[in-house]
C-alpha positions as CSV (number, residue, x, y, z in Angstrom):
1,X,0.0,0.0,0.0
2,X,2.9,2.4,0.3
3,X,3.6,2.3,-3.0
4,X,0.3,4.5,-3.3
5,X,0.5,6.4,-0.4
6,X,1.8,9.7,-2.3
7,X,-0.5,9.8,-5.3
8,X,-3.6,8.4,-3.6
9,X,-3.4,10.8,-0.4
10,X,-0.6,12.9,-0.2
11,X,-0.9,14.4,-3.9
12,X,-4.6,14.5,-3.1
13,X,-4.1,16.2,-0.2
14,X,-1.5,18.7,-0.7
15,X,-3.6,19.5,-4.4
16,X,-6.8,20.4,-2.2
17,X,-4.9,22.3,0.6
18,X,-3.4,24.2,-2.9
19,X,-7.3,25.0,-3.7
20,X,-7.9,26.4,-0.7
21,X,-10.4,23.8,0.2
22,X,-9.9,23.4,4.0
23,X,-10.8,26.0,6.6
24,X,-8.4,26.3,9.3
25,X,-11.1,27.1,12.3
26,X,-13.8,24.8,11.2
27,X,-11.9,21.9,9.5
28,X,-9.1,21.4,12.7
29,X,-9.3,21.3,16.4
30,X,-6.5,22.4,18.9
31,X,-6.3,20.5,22.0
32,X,-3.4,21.6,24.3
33,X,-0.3,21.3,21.9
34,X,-1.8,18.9,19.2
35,X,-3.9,19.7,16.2
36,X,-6.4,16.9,15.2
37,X,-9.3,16.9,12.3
38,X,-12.3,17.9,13.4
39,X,-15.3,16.1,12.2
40,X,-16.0,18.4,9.2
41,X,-12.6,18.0,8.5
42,X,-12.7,14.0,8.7
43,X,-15.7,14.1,6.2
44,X,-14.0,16.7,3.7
45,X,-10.2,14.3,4.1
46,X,-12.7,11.1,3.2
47,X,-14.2,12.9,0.3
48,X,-10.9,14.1,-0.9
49,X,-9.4,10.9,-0.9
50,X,-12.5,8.7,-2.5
51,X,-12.5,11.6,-5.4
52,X,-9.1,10.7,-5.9
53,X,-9.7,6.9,-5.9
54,X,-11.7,7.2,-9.3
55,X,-9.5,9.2,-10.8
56,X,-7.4,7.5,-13.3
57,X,-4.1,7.4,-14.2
58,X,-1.8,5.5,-17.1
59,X,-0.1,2.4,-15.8
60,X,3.5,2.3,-17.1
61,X,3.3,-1.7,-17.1
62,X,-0.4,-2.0,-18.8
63,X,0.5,1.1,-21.2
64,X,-3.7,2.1,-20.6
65,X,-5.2,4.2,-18.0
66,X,-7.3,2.8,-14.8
67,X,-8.9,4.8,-12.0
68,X,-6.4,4.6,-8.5
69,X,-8.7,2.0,-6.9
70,X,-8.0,-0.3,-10.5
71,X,-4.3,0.4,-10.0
72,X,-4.3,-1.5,-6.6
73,X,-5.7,-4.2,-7.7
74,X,-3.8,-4.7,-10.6
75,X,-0.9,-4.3,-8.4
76,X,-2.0,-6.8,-5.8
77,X,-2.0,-9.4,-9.2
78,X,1.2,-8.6,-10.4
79,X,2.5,-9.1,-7.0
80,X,1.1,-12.0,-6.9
81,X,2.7,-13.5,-10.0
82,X,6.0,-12.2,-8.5
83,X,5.9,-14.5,-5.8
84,X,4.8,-17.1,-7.8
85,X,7.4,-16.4,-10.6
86,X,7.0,-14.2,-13.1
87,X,9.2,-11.1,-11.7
88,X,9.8,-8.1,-12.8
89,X,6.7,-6.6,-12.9
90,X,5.3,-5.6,-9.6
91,X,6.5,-2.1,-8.3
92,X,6.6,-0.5,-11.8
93,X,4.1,2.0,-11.4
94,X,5.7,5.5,-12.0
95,X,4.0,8.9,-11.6
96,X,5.9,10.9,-14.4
């Protein structure tokens, strides 16, 4: 799953926090020196990331485009057929 940790959330993330998307006051709470998601901002993080989830993207191994939530699953398959010999083509996925 790490392997789609930056384009599935981070990117996701950091892309919606460039929109100006989140509200500082109403989307985080402060309690003593920590700073957690409030419950609006739970819901809007969620949405965020299933948005993201159907977005698609071309897989460098496949050559065709599939939504994130595709890409996983395909990746979980060619994982598979690394273990069960057929390497080299797990862990190809590239963003640029």
């Amino acid at each position: 799953m790490e392997l789609f940790r930056v384009p599935r959330v981070d990117m996701a993330v950091v892309a919606s926090i460039n929109r100006g998307q989140w509200d500082p006051l109403a989307d985080f709470v402060e309690t003593g020196s920590k700073v957690w998601l409030s419950e609006a901002g739970r819901r809007k993080f969620i949405d965020v990331f299933e948005r993201r989830k159907g977005e698609a993207w071309k897989h460098s191994v496949v050559g065709y485009s599939l939504s994130y939530g595709r890409m996983i699953e395909l990746e979980a398959r060619l994982l598979e057929k690394e273990w069960t010999g057929s390497p080299g083509l797990f862990a190809r996925f590239r963003l640029r």
